[in-house]
C-alpha positions as CSV (number, residue, x, y, z in Angstrom):
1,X,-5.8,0.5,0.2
2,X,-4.5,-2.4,2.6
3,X,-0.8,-2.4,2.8
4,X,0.6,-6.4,3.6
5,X,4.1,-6.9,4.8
6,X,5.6,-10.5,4.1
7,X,8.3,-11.5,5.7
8,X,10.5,-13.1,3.3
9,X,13.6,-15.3,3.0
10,X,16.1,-16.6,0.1
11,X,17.0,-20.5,0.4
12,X,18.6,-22.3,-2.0
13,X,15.7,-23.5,-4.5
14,X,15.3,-27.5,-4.8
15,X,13.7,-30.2,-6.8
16,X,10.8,-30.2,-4.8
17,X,9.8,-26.3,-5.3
18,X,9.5,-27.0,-9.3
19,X,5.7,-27.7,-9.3
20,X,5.0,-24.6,-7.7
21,X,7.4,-22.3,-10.1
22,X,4.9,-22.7,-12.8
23,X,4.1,-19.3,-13.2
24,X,7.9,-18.6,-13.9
25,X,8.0,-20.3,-17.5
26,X,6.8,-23.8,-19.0
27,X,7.4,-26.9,-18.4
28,X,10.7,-26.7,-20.9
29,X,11.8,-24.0,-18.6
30,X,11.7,-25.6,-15.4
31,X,13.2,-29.1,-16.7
32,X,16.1,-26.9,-17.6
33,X,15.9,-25.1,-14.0
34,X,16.4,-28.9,-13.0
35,X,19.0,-29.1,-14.6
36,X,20.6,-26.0,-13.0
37,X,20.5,-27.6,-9.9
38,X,22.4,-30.4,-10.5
39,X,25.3,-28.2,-11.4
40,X,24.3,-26.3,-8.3
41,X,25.3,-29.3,-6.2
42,X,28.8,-28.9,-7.8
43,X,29.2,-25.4,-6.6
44,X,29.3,-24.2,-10.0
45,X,26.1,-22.1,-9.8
46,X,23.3,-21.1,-6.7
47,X,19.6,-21.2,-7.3
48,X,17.6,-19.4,-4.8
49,X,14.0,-19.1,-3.8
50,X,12.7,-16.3,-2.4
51,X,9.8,-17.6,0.2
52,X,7.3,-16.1,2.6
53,X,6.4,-18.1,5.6
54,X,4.8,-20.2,3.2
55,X,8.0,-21.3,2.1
56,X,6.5,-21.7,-1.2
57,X,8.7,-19.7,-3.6
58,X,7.5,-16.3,-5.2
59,X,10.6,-15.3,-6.7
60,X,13.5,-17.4,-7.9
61,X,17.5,-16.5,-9.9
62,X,20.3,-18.4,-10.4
63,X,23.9,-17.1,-9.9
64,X,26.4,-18.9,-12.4
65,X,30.2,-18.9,-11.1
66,X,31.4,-20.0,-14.4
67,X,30.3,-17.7,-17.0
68,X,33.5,-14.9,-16.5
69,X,36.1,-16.2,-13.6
70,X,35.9,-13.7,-10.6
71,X,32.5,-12.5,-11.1
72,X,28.6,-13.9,-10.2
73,X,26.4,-14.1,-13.1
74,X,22.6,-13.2,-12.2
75,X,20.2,-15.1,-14.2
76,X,17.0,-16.4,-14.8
77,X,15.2,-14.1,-12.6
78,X,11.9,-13.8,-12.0
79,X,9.0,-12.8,-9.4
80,X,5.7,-14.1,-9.4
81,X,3.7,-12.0,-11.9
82,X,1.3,-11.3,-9.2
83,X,3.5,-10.0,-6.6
84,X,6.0,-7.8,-9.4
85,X,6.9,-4.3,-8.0
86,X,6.8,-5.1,-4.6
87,X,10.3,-5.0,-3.6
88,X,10.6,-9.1,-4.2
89,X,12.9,-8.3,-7.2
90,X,14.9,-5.9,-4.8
91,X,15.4,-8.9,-2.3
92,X,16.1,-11.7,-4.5
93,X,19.1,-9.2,-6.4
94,X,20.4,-8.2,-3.0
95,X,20.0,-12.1,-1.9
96,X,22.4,-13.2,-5.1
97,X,24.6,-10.2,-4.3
98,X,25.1,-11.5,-0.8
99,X,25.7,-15.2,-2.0
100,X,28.4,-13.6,-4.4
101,X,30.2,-11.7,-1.8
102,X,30.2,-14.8,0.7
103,X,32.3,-16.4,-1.9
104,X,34.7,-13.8,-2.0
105,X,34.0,-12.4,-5.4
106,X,33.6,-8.5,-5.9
107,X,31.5,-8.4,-9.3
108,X,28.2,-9.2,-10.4
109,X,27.2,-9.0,-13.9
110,X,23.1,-9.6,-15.7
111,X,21.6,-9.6,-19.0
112,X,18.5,-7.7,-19.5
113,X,16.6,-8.2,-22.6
114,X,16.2,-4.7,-24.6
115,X,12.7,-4.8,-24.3
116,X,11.9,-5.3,-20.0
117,X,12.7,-1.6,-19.4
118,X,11.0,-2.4,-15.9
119,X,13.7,-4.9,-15.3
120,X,16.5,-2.8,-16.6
121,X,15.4,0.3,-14.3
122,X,15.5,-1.8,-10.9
123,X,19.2,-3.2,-12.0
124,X,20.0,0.6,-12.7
125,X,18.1,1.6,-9.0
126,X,20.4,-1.3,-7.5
127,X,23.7,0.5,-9.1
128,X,23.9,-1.8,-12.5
129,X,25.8,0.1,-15.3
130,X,25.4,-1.1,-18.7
131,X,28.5,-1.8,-21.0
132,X,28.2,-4.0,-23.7
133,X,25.2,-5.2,-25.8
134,X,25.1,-9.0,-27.3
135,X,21.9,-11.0,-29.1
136,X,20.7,-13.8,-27.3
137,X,19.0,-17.0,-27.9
138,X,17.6,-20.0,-26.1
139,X,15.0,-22.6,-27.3
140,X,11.2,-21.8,-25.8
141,X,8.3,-23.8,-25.8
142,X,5.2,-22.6,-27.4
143,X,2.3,-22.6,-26.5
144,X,0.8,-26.2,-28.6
145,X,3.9,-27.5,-26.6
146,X,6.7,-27.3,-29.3
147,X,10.1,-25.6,-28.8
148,X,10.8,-22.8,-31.1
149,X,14.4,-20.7,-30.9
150,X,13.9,-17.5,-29.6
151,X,16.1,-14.5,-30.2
152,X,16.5,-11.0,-28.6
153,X,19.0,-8.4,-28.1
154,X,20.1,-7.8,-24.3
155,X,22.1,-5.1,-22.5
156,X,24.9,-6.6,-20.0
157,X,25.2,-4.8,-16.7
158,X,27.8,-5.0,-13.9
159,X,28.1,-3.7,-10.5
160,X,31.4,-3.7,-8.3
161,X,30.1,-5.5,-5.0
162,X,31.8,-3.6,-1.4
């Protein structure tokens, strides 16, 4: 075994880093990750990219502000499928954490769909409590290129920020 260490970095994610997000959902996805970061240029949300010295992004997550007032809502997380469990989903949490605290807020809250126990474990690892259950829905595009609704049940998890 060959152990690599890349040294990485969270920027704020832009326009131009959508082509090579690909592997983070379709084309429906990242038109609505677009969209994300025009409200990002309001201040109402931060989309980061986690980069090597590539600075070509292998993990990305946004952080909505106005979802619950006080509190940084994690979302649309997601490491390169390649590179999962090793310690990019770790940095890009901590990363949003950080951007959360900076703007004086002391709470950070995610959804995790029922069914990504490997997600749910590194939220509980990084000292997210569950508390509430809610369904879920948001419109995905199959695979012949239509948009279908899809529908799951997700666990919401919080963690007071120090």
């Amino acid at each position: 075994m060959i152990n690599v260490v890349l040294k990485l970095s969270a920027r704020d994610l832009v326009h131009a880093d959508l082509p090579s997000c690909g592997w983070s959902g379709s084309d429906h996805h990242l038109a609505g990750v677009a969209e994300q970061l025009n409200r990002a240029r309001a201040g109402e949300v931060d989309y980061l990219a986690v980069c090597p010295a590539t600075d070509i992004p292998v993990a990305k997550g946004g952080i909505d502000y106005q979802v619950k007032e006080g509190v940084g809502t994690l979302w649309q997380l997601a490491v390169h499928p390649a590179l999962q469990s090793c310690g990019i989903g770790t940095f890009l949490v901590e990363s949003a954490e950080l951007r959360i605290r900076n703007r004086g807020l002391q709470q950070a809250e995610l959804a995790v769909e029922e069914g990504n126990p490997r997600a749910r474990a590194l939220y509980e690892r990084l000292g997210y409590a569950a508390y509430d259950r809610r369904p879920d829905s948001w419109d995905e595009q199959a695979p012949d290129g239509s948009l279908r609704r899809y529908e799951t049940m997700c666990t919401w998890m919080r963690k007071e920020l120090s």
